[in-house]
C-alpha positions in Angstrom: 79.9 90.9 115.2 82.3 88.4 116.7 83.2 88.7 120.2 86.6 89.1 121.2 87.4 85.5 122.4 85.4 84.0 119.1 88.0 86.5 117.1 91.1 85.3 118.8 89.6 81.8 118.2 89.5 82.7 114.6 92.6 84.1 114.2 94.3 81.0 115.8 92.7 78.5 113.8 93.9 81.1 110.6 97.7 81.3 112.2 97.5 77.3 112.6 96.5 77.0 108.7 98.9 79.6 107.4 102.0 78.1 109.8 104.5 77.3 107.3 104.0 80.5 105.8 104.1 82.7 108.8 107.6 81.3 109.9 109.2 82.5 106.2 108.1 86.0 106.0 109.9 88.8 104.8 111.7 91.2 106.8 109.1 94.0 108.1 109.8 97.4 105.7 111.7 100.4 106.8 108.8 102.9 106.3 109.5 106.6 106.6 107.9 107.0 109.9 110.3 104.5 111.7 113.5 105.9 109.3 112.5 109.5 110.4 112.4 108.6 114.7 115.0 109.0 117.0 113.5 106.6 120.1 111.3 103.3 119.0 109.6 101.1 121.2 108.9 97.6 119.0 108.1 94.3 119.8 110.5 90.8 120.3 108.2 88.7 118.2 106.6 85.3 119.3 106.6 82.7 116.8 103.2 83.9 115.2 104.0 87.6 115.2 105.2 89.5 112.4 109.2 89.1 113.0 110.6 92.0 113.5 114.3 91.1 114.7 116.1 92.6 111.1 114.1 95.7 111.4 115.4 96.0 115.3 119.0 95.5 113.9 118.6 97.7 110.9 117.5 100.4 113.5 120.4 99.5 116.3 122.9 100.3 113.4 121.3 103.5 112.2 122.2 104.4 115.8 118.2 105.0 116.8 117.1 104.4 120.6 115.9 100.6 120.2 113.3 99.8 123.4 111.9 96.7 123.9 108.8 95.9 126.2 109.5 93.5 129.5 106.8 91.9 131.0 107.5 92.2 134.9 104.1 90.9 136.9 100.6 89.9 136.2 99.4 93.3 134.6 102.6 95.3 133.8 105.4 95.8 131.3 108.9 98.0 131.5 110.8 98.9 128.9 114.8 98.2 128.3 117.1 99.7 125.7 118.0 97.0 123.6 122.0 97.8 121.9 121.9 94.3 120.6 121.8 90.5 121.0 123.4 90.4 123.7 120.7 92.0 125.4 118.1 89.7 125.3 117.4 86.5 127.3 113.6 84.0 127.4 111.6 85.7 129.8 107.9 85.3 131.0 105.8 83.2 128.0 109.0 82.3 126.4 109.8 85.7 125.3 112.9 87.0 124.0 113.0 90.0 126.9 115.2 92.6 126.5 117.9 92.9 130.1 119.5 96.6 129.1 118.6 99.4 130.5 115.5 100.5 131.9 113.7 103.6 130.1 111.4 105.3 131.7 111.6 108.6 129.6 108.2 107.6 127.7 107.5 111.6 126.5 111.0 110.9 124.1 109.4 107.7 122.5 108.4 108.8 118.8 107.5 105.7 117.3 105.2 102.1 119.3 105.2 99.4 116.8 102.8 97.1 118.8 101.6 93.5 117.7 98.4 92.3 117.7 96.2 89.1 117.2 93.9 91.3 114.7 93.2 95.2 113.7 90.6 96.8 111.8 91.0 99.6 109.8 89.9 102.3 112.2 92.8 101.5 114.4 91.1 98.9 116.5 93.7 95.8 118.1 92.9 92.9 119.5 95.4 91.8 122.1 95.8 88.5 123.7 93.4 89.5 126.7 95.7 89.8 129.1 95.7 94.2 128.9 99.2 94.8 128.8 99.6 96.7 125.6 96.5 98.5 126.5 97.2 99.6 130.2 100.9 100.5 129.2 100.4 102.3 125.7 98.0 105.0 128.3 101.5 106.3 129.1 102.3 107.3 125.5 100.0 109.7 124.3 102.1 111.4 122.3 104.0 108.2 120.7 102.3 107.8 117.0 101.4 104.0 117.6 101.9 101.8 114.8 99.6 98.3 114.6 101.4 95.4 112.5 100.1 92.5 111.7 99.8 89.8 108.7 97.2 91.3 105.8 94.8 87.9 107.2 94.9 89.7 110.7 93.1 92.8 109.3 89.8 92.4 109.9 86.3 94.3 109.0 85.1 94.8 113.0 87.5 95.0 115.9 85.4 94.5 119.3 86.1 96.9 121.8 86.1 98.3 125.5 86.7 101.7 126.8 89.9 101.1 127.8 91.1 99.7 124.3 93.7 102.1 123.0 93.6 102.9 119.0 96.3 103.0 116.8 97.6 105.8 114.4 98.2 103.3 111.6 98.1 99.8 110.8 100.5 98.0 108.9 100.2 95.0 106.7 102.8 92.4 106.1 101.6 90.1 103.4 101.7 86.1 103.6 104.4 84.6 100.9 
């Protein structure tokens, strides 16, 4: 089995090869799970993430509770409402960061869409390695976490620590 750092390697030099393809992806499905919940916490994608910006919208204007994560020092995130665009400004690593309101009621969260650089089908994720994710999704146990990610980013073996936290599903998103 790889270890995590040869996985991320991997996955890189995938993203790198797939580039073109990555940047026109289709919009990110309205499943039932995410159509059925009242509060959503989901990602602001990075360039090599699954884009997720129509599904965000789609969900503003079904009148759902839209949260996006903030990272705010070296270990921790917060998350903001996000009501639209104009809610959003580059933060830390480039980000598009959400600046609405701060949400703190985590019990009320139904649905975590959370990113990842690779899954397996157990519900492993592979994060970037810096623990964010992983030390904030501790506070949601009752949140049904989804794992999204590009059909290449499932893999057979996810490496993992104690502190790695699983997902209730992973989701696919095929390459054009």
């Amino acid at each position: 089995m790889m270890t995590k750092q040869e996985l991320r390697r991997y996955i890189r030099n995938q993203r790198d090869r797939l580039h073109d393809s990555v940047q026109n992806q289709k919009p990110v499905p309205l499943i039932p799970r995410l159509a059925n919940a009242d509060t959503l916490l989901i990602y602001s994608a990075l360039p090599d993430e699954v884009p997720t910006q129509s599904l965000i919208d789609e969900l503003v204007a079904q009148g759902k509770t839209v949260l996006l994560p903030r990272v705010v020092n070296d270990t921790d995130m917060e998350l903001r409402q996000y009501t639209g665009t104009q809610d959003l400004q580059v933060g830390a690593f480039g980000i598009l960061e959400p600046t609405g309101e701060l949400f703190t009621d985590y019990e009320k969260i139904d649905v975590a869409v959370i990113p990842g650089m690779a899954f397996d089908k157990e519900g492993h994720r592979l994060g970037r390695g810096k623990g964010y994710y992983d030390r904030f999704l501790r506070l949601l146990s009752n949140t049904y976490k989804i794992g999204i990610c590009f059909s290449w980013q499932l893999v057979d073996e996810v490496p993992t620590d104690e502190h790695d936290i699983l997902m209730d599903q992973i989701m696919t998103v095929d390459v054009p």
